[in-house]
Structures are given as structure tokens and as C-alpha cells.
PLY file of the C-alpha trace (Angstrom):
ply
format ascii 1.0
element vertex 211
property float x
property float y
property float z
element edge 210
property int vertex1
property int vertex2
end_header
-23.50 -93.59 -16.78
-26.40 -96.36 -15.93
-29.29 -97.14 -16.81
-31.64 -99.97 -14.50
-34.11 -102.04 -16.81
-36.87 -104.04 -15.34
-38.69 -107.02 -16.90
-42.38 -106.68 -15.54
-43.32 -109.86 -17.56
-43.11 -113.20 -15.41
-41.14 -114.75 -18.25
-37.72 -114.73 -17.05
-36.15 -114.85 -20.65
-39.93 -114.29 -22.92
-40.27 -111.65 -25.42
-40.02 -108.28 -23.00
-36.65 -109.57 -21.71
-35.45 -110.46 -25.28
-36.22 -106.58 -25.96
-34.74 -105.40 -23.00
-31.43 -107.48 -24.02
-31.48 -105.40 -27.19
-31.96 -102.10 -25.29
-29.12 -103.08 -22.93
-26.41 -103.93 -25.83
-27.16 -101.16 -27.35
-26.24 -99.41 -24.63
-23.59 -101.15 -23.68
-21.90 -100.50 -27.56
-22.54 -96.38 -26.55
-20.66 -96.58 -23.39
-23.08 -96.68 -21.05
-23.68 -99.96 -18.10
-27.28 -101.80 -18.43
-28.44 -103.81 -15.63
-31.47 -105.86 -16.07
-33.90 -106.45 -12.74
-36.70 -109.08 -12.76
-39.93 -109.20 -11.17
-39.55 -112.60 -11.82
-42.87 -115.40 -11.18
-43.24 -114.55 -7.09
-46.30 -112.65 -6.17
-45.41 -109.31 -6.63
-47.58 -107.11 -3.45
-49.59 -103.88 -4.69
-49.25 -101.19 -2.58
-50.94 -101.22 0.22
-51.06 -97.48 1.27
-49.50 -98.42 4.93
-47.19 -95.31 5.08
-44.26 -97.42 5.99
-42.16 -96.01 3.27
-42.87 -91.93 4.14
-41.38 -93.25 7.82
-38.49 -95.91 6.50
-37.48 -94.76 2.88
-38.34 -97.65 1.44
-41.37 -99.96 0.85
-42.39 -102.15 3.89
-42.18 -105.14 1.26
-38.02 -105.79 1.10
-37.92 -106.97 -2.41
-36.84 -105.74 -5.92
-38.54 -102.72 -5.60
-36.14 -101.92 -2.92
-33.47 -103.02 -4.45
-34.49 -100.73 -7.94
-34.92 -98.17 -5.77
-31.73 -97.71 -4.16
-30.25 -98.76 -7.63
-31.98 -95.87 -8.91
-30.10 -93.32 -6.67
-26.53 -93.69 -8.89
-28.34 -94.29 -12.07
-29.15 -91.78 -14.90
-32.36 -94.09 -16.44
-35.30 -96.36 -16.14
-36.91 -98.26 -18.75
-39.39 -100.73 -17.82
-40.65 -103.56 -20.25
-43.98 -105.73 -19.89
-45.51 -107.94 -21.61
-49.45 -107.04 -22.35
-52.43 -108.66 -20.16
-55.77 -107.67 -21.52
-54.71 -104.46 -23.60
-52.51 -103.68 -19.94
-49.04 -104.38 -18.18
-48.82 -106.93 -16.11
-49.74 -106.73 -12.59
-46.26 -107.49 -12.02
-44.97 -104.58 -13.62
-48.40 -102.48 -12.15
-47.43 -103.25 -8.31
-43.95 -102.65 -9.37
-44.20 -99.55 -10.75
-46.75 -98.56 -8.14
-45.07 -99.21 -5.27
-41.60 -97.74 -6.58
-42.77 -94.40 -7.69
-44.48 -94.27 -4.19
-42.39 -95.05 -1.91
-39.60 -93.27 -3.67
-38.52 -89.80 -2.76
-39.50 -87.27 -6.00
-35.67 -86.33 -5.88
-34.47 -89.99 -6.87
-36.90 -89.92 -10.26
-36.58 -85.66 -11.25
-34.88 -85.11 -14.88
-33.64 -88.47 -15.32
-34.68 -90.39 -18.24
-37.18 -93.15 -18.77
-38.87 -95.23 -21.13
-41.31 -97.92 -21.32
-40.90 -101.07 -23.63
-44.28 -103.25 -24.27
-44.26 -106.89 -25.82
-47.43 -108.76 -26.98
-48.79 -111.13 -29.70
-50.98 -108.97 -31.40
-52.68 -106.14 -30.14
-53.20 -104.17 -27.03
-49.50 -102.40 -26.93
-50.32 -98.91 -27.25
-52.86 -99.05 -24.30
-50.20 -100.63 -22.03
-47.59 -98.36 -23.08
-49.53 -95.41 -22.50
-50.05 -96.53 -19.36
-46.49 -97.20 -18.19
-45.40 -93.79 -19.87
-47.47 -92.19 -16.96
-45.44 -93.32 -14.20
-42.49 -90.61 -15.76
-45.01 -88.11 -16.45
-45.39 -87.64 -12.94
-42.18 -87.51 -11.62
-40.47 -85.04 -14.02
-38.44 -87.67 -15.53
-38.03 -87.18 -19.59
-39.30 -89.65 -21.85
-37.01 -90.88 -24.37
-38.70 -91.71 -27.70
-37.69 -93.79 -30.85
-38.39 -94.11 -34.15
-41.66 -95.79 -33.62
-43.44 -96.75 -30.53
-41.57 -99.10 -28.39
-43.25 -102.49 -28.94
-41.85 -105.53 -30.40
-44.62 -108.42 -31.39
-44.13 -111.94 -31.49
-44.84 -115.30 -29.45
-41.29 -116.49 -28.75
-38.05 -114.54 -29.03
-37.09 -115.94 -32.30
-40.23 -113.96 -33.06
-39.05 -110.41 -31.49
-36.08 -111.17 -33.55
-37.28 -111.61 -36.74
-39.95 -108.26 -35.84
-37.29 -106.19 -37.79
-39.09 -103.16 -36.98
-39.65 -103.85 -33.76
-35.49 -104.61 -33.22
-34.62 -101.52 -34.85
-37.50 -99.01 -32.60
-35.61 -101.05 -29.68
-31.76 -99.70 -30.87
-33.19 -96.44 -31.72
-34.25 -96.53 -28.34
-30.98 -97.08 -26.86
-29.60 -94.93 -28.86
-31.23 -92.01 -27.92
-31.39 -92.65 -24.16
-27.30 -92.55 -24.40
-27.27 -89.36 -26.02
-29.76 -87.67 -23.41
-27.56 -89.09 -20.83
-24.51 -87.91 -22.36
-25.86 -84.45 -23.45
-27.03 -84.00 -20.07
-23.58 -84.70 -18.61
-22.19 -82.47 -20.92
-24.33 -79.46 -20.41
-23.53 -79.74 -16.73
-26.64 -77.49 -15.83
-27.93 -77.18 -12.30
-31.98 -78.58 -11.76
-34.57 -75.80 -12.28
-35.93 -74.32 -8.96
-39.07 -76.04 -7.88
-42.12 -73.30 -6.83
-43.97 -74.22 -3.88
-45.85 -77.40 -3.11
-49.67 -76.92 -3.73
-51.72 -79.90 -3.16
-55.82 -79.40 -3.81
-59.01 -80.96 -4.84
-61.74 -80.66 -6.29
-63.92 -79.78 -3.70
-65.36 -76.17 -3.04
-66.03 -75.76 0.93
-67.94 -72.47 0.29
-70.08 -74.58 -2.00
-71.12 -77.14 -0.24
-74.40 -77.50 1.11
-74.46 -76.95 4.95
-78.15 -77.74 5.61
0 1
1 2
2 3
3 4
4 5
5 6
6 7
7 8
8 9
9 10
10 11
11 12
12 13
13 14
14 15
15 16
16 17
17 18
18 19
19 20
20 21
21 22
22 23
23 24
24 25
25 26
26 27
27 28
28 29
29 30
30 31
31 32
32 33
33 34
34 35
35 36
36 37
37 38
38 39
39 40
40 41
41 42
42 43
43 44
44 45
45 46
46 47
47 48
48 49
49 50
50 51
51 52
52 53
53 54
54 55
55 56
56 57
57 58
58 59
59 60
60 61
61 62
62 63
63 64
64 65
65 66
66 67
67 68
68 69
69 70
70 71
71 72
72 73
73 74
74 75
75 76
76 77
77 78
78 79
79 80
80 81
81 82
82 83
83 84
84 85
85 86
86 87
87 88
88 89
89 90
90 91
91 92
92 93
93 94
94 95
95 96
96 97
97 98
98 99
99 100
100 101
101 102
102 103
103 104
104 105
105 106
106 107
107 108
108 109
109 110
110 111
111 112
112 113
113 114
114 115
115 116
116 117
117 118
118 119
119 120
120 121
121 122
122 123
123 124
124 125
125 126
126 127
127 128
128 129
129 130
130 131
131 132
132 133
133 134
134 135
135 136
136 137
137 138
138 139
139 140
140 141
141 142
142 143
143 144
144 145
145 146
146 147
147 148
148 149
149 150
150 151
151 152
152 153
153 154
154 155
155 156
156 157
157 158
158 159
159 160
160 161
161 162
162 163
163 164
164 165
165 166
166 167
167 168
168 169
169 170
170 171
171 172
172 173
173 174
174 175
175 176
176 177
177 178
178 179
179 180
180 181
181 182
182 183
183 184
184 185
185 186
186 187
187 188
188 189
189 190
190 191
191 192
192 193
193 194
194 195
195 196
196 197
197 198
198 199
199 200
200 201
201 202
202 203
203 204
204 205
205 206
206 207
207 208
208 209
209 210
């Protein structure tokens, strides 16, 4: 059992990684291996649509992303922290999460679990949470919940650590993701069946004006 967690903030050991260190030994105490990724302070490439990866199987751009990626093939969950930029993830974590989800095949996300982790000063967490929590959505992976939404607020770790709630949402957290994972082992079940692939828009032909 595995779970891969990614610090999208460019603080190597800030706030979001001091959260993710309490997600992974939390883990760690329920049996199950944490290894922590970071985007780290490089410039971190958006995705720029090339097509490489539908061709390659991975992203044209051989950096963490590929190397989450192909982590991601023996692991059971994701759970990606940021800090928040304007009431938003970081770009970081944006182009990371981007470009991963895109140039993955849907097979590598499908049932397994993830979570998103936000860090900030004061306000704006909800907004970039929602918006990490989308990336799963999409890709039929299970969001694990905890006892609160998964922020922890502060301006230097000692701060996340003395957030009391915020420690305990982040061990409820782990927590829970461990017992997915394990109930999901246990159960043993086969994947549901997929129906067919139907892509559309939302534009009518026999509408459109011809003249």
C-alpha cells in the first residue's frame, strides 16, 4: 500500500510540506508507505497541448511529473498540497496537476484515492481546494474527506503546528485514506465496466445558420 504526496508550494519545507509530513506519519503509523515529491523552486512548464504524451506516454517535459506519473502506476493514492496564491494553488501545483492528469492514461488515476491539502495565512483556502479537488473529479478517483476541510493556517510551521484543528483535519485525513485503501484491498472487487466513450459539444450542426 502507497500513497505519492506532492508539495505544489515552492517552499521546500513551508507550511504545505509541514502538513504533508503530518499526512505521511500518519500513514506511516497505519501501515501504509508515504513518499513526498516536490515541485520544488524551478519553473514548473504548463502544458503546452503538443500531443507528445498521447504518442510517448509521458509528458514531453522529463521532470517530476514524469516521475509522479510512473510512481503513480504501483500506488493506491494521491494527495496534493499547495500553498494559496490569490484565493488559488500555485502555478506550481496548476502546471503540475495539469500536465499529470493529461498526459496520464485514465487507467493509472480510475478508483484510486485522492485528496487535496491547502495551506495559507488567512483566507482564500476553500477556493484553492475546490479547485484541486477537480482534478479527481475527473478521473474517477474517490475523494477522501476529513473531519473538516483540509487546510491548515499559519505563516511558519511552528504555526501549522500550533493550528490544532488544522493538525487534527490533517490525521483524520490520513486516517481515512488508509482505511479506503485497506477496505478496498479487502473487498477485492473487480472495476465496474466502463459504457462507451461519447465525446460532444455544444454545438447543434442542424442549427446553425448556413446562409
Amino acid at each position: 500500500m502507497k500513497v505519492i504526496l506532492v508539495n505544489g508550494s515552492p517552499n521546500a519545507n513551508g507550511c504545505t510540506y509541514t502538513a504533508l509530513k503530518i499526512i505521511a506519519r500518519r500513514l506511516e503509523q497505519n501501515g501504509v508507505e508515504a513518499k513526498i515529491f516536490q515541485t520544488g523552486k524551478k519553473p514548473l512548464s504548463g502544458c503546452l497541448g503538443c500531443g507528445y504524451c498521447r504518442r510517448a506516454g509521458k509528458c514531453v517535459h522529463d521532470d517530476v511529473v514524469n516521475e509522479v506519473a510512473l510512481e503513480m502506476d504501483t500506488a493506491d493514492g494521491l494527495i496534493i498540497g499547495s500553498a494559496v496564491h490569490y484565493a488559488s494553488a500555485t502555478g506550481s501545483a496548476t502546471s503540475f496537476m495539469d500536465r499529470l492528469f493529461f498526459s496520464s492514461p485514465n487507467k493509472r488515476f480510475r478508483m484510486k484515492f485522492g485528496a487535496a491539502v491547502v495551506s495559507c495565512r488567512r483566507g482564500g483556502a476553500t477556493a484553492a481546494f475546490d479547485q484541486l479537488n477537480k482534478y479527481f473529479t475527473i478521473s474517477q478517483m474517490p475523494v477522501v474527506s476529513s473531519c473538516y476541510w483540509n487546510m491548515v493556517h499559519g505563516f511558519t510551521p511552528e504555526d501549522v503546528y500550533a493550528d490544532k484543528e488544522g493538525v487534527r483535519t490533517m490525521q483524520v485525513l490520513a486516517d481515512n485514506m488508509a482505511y479506503l485503501i485497506k477496505a478496498k484491498q479487502a473487498a477485492g472487487l473487480p472495476l465496474p465496466e466502463l459504457p462507451p466513450a461519447a465525446v460532444t459539444n455544444f454545438v447543434r450542426p442542424d442549427l446553425l445558420d448556413e446562409g
